[in-house]
LUMVEXMI-362814 format. One record per residue (C-alpha): residue in three letters; x, y, z; residue number from 1. Coordinates in pm, whole numbers, m for minus. Layout:
! LUMVEXMI-362814
SITE  resn      c1      c2      c3  resi
SITE   ala       X       Y       Z   NUM
...
This chain:
! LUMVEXMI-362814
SITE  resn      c1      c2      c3  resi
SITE   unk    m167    1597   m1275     1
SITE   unk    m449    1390   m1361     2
SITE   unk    m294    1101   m1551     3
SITE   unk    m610     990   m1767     4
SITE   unk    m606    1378   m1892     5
SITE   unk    m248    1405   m1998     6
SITE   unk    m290    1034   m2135     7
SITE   unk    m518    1153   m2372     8
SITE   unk    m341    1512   m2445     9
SITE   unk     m32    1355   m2480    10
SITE   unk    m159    1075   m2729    11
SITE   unk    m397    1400   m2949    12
SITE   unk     m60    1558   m2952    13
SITE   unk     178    1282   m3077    14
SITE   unk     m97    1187   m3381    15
SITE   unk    m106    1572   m3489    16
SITE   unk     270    1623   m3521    17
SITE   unk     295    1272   m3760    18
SITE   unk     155    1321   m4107    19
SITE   unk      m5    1081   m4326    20
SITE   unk     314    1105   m4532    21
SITE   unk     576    1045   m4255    22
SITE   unk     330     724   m4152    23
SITE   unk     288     610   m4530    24
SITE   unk     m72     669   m4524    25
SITE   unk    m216     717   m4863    26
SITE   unk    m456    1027   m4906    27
SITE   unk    m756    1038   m5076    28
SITE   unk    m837    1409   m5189    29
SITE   unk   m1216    1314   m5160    30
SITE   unk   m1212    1335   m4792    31
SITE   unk   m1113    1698   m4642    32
SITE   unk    m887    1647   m4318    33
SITE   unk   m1054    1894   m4024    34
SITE   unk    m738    1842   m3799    35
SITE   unk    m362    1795   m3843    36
SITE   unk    m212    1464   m3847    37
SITE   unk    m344    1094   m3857    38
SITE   unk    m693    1021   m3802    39
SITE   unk    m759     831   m3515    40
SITE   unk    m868     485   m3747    41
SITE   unk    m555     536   m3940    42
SITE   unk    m357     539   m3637    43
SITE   unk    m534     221   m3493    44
SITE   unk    m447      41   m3824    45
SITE   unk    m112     133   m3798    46
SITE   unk    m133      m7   m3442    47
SITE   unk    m326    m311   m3493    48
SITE   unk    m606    m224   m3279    49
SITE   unk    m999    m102   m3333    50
SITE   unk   m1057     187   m3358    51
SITE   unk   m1286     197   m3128    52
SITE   unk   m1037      92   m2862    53
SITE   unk    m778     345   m2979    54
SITE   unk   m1054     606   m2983    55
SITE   unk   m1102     496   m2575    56
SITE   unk    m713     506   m2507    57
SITE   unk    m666     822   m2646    58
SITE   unk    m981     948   m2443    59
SITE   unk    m811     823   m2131    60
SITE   unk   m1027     592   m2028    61
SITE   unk    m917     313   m1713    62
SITE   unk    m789      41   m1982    63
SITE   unk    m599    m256   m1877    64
SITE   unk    m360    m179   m2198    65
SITE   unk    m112    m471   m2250    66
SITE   unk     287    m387   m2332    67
SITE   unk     229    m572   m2642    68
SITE   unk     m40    m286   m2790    69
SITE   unk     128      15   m2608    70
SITE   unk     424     m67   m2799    71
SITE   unk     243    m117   m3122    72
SITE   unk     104     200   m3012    73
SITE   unk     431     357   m2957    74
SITE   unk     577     275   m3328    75
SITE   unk     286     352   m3516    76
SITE   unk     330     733   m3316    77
SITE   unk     694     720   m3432    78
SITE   unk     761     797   m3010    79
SITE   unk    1130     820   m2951    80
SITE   unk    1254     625   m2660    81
SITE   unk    1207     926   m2367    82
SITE   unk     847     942   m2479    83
SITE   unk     755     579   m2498    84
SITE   unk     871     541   m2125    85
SITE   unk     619     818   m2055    86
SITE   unk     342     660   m2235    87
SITE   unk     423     332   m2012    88
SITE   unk     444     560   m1679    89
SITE   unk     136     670   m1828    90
SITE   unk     m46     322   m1836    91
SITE   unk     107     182   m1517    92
SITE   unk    m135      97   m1304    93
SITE   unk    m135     262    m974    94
SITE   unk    m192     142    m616    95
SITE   unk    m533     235    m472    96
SITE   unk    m469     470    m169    97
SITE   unk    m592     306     153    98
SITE   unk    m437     591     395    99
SITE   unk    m380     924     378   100
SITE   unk     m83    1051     167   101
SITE   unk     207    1172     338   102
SITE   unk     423    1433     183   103
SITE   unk     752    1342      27   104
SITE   unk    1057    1342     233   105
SITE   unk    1297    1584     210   106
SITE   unk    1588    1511     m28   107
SITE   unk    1906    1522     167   108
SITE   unk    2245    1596     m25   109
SITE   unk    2514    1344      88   110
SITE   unk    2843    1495     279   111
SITE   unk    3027    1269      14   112
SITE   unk    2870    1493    m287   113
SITE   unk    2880    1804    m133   114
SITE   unk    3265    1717     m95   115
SITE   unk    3285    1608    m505   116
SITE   unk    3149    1973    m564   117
SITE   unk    3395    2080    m416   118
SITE   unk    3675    1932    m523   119
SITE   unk    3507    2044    m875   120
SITE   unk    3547    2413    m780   121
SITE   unk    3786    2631    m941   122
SITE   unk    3773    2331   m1273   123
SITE   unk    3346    2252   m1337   124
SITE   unk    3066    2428   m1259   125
SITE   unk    2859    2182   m1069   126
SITE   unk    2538    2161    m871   127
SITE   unk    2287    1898    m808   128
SITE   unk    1900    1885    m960   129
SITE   unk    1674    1708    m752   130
SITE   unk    1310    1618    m760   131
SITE   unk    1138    1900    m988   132
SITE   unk    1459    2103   m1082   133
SITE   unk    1514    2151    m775   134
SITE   unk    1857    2285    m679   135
SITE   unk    1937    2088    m322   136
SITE   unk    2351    2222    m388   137
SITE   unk    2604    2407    m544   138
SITE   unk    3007    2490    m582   139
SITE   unk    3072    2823    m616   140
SITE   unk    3185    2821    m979   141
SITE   unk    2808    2751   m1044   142
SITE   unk    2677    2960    m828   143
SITE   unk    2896    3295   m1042   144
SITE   unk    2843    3142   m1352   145
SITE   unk    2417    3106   m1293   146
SITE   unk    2262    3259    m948   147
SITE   unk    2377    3205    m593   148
SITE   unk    2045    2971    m554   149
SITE   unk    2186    2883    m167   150
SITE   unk    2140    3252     m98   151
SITE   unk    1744    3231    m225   152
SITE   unk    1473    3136     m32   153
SITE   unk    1409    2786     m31   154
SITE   unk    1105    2749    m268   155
SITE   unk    1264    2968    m490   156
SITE   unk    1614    2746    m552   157
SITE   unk    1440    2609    m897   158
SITE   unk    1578    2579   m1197   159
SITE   unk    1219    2646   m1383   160
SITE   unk    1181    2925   m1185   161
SITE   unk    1487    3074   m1239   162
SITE   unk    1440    3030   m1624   163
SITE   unk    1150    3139   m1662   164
SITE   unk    1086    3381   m1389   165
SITE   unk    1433    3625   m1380   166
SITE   unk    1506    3815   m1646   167
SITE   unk    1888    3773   m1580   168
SITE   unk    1797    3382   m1747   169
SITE   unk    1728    3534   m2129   170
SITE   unk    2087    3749   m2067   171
SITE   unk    2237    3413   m1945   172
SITE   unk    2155    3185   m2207   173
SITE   unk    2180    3319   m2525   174
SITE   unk    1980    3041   m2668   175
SITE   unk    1716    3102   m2421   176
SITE   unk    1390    2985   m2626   177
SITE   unk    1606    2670   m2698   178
SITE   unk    1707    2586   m2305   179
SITE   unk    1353    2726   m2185   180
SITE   unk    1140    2449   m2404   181
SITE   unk    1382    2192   m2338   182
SITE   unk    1342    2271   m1952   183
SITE   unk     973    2257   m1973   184
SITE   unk     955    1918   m2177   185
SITE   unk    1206    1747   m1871   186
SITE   unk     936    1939   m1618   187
SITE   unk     734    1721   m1788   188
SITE   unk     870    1380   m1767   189
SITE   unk     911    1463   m1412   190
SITE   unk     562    1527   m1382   191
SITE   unk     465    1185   m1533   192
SITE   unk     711    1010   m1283   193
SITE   unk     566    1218    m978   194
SITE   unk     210    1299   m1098   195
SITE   unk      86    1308    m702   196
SITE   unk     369    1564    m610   197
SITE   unk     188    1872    m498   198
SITE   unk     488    2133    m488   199
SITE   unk     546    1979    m846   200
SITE   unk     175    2112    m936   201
SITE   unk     213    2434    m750   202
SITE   unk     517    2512    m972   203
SITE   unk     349    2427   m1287   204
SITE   unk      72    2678   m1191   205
SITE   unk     274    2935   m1111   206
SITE   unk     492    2906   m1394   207
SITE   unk     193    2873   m1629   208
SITE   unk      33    3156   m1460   209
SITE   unk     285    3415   m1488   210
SITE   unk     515    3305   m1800   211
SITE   unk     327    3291   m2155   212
SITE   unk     599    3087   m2305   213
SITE   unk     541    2788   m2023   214
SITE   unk     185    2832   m2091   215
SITE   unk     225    2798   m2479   216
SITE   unk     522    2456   m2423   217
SITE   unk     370    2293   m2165   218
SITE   unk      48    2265   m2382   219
SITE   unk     286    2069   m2604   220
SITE   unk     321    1800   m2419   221
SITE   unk     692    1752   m2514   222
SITE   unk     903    1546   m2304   223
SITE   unk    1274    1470   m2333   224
SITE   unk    1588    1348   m2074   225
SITE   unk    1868    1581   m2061   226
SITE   unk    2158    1367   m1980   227
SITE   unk    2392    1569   m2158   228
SITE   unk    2467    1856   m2431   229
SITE   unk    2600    2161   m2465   230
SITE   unk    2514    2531   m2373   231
SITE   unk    2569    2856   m2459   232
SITE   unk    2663    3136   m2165   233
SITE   unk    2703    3492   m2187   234
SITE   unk    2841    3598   m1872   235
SITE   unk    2800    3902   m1790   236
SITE   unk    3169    3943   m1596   237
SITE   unk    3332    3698   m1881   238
SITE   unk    3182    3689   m2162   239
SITE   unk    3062    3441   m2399   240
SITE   unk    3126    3070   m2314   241
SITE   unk    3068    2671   m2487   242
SITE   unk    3005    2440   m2203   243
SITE   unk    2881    2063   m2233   244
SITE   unk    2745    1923   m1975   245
SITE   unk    2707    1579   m1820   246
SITE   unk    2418    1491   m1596   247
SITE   unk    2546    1191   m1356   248
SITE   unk    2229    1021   m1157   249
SITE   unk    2342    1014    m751   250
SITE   unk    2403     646    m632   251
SITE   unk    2105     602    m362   252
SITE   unk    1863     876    m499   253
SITE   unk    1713     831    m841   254
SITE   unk    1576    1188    m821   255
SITE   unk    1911    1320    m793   256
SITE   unk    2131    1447   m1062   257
SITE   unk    2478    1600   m1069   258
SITE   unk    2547    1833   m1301   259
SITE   unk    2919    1869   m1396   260
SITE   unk    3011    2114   m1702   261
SITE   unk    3313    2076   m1891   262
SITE   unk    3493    2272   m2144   263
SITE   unk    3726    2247   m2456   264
SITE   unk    4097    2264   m2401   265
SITE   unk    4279    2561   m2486   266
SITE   unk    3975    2734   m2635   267
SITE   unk    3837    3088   m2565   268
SITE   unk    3597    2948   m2354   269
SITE   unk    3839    2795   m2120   270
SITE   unk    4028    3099   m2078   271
SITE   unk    3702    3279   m1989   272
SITE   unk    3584    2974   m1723   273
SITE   unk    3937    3009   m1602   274
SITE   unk    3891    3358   m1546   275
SITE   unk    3542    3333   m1400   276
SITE   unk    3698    3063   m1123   277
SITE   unk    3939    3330   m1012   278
SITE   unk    3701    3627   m1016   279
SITE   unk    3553    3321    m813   280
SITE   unk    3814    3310    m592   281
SITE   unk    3879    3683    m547   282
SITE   unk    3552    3871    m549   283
SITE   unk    3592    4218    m705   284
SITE   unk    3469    4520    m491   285
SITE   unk    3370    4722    m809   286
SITE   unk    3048    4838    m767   287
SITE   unk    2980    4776   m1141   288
SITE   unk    3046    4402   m1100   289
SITE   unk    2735    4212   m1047   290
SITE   unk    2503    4179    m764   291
SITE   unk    2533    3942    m476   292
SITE   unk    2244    3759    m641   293
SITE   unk    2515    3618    m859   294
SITE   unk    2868    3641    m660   295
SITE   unk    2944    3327    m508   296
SITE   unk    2843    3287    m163   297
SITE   unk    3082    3098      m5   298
SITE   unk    3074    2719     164   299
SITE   unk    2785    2492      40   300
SITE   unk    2487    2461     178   301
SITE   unk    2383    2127     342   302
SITE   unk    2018    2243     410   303
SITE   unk    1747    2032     192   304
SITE   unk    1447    2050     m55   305
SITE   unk    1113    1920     108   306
């Protein structure tokens, strides 16, 4: 990702979503707006900047920006808090390269995590994200509640690609349009945090290659931290189930993020995660039930995700 570009995207996009209304600009009807949203000189007066310096931050040129204007930057764009940490990542200035770049390591799931998931089986659905959605482990009451992702070839144990790529995702999540946006906006953030990651850019092409709905929100330019919330399931062994989820970052690993899901006592959806732990625990040899795709596939994996 070329960090000047999405700079500027990212800035064109954030003064088109804020009206002069929202911003308390006043409107003269004398003057026909060509584009939605703020002008750029209304925007730099908000700011407290030229607009002739706005106008070359927004075009992504190499600025020296100080925090003081990026944050008057950031209120007069209304940015919440996820996207004024982007705009900063944005900004930072980055190291000139003086050898050549080596690819990242591998992420390595800890034995002590891979025993917490564990522990968590038969209770939580649990599995850890790491660098790009990638899914680096699993306890078998995620793997039968999503896909057995351990059973996948390894560039293919990704969340994104799961979502947007298998049609068993839109069954999944009944509120698919909802998860699928919110997925692309924290592909996003990740990209700004890890804009010289090049399986990061080979996913985003392939995903905006083959799916028109990444095409259309990635264009957006939305980005947003899922630390927690809740989901809708529709199982197709179970049924229908309300999970929230927590997203825990791994001590040691930034890039790292354990996903446990919890439930409501005593409601339907408990009795239905209860009954997906022992259909878990027992696998049924109906041949209606569903493939081994999504059956659990036994121990945990310790392999890795370059």
């Amino acid at each position: 990702m070329d960090r000047n570009t999405e700079l500027s995207e990212f800035l064109r996009s954030r003064r088109a979503r804020l009206s002069p209304g929202d911003a308390g600009v006043s409107v003269t009807n004398d003057s026909p707006r060509r584009v939605p949203g703020l002008r750029r000189e209304e925007l730099a007066q908000l700011a407290g900047v030229s607009t002739d310096y706005y106008t070359r931050l927004e075009q992504g040129r190499h600025l020296n920006v100080s925090e003081t204007v990026l944050d008057a930057v950031a209120r007069a764009l209304q940015l919440d808090e996820t996207e004024r940490a982007y705009l900063f990542e944005l900004t930072r200035p980055r190291p000139r390269r003086t050898v050549r770049r080596r690819p990242p390591r591998p992420q390595r799931v800890r034995p002590g995590v891979h025993a917490l998931l564990r522990m968590l089986d038969g209770v939580s659905p649990a599995f850890v994200l790491g660098r790009r959605g990638d899914v680096l482990a699993s306890n078998q009451l995620a793997r039968a509640l999503i896909i057995d992702f351990e059973a996948l070839p390894y560039h293919e144990r990704n969340m994104a690609r799961f979502m947007f790529l298998d049609e068993a995702a839109r069954s999944l999540w009944p509120e698919w349009e909802t998860v699928a946006a919110e997925g692309v906006a924290s592909l996003r953030l990740e990209a700004g945090r890890h804009p010289d990651d090049p399986r990061l850019t080979e996913l985003v092409g392939e995903l905006t290659i083959k799916s028109p709905e990444f095409r259309t929100w990635w264009a957006d330019h939305n980005v947003r931290e899922k630390t927690h919330g809740v989901k809708l399931y529709h199982h197709p062994v179970v049924g229908d189930m309300t999970l929230a989820y927590e997203n825990v970052t791994v001590p040691g690993d930034p890039d790292q993020a354990l996903y446990i899901h919890t439930v409501e006592p005593g409601s339907p959806s408990e009795a239905a995660l209860r009954l997906l732990a022992s259909w878990t625990a027992t696998p049924s040899a109906d041949p209606s039930a569903p493939s081994s795709e999504a059956r659990p596939s036994g121990a945990p994996s310790s392999d890795v995700s370059p």
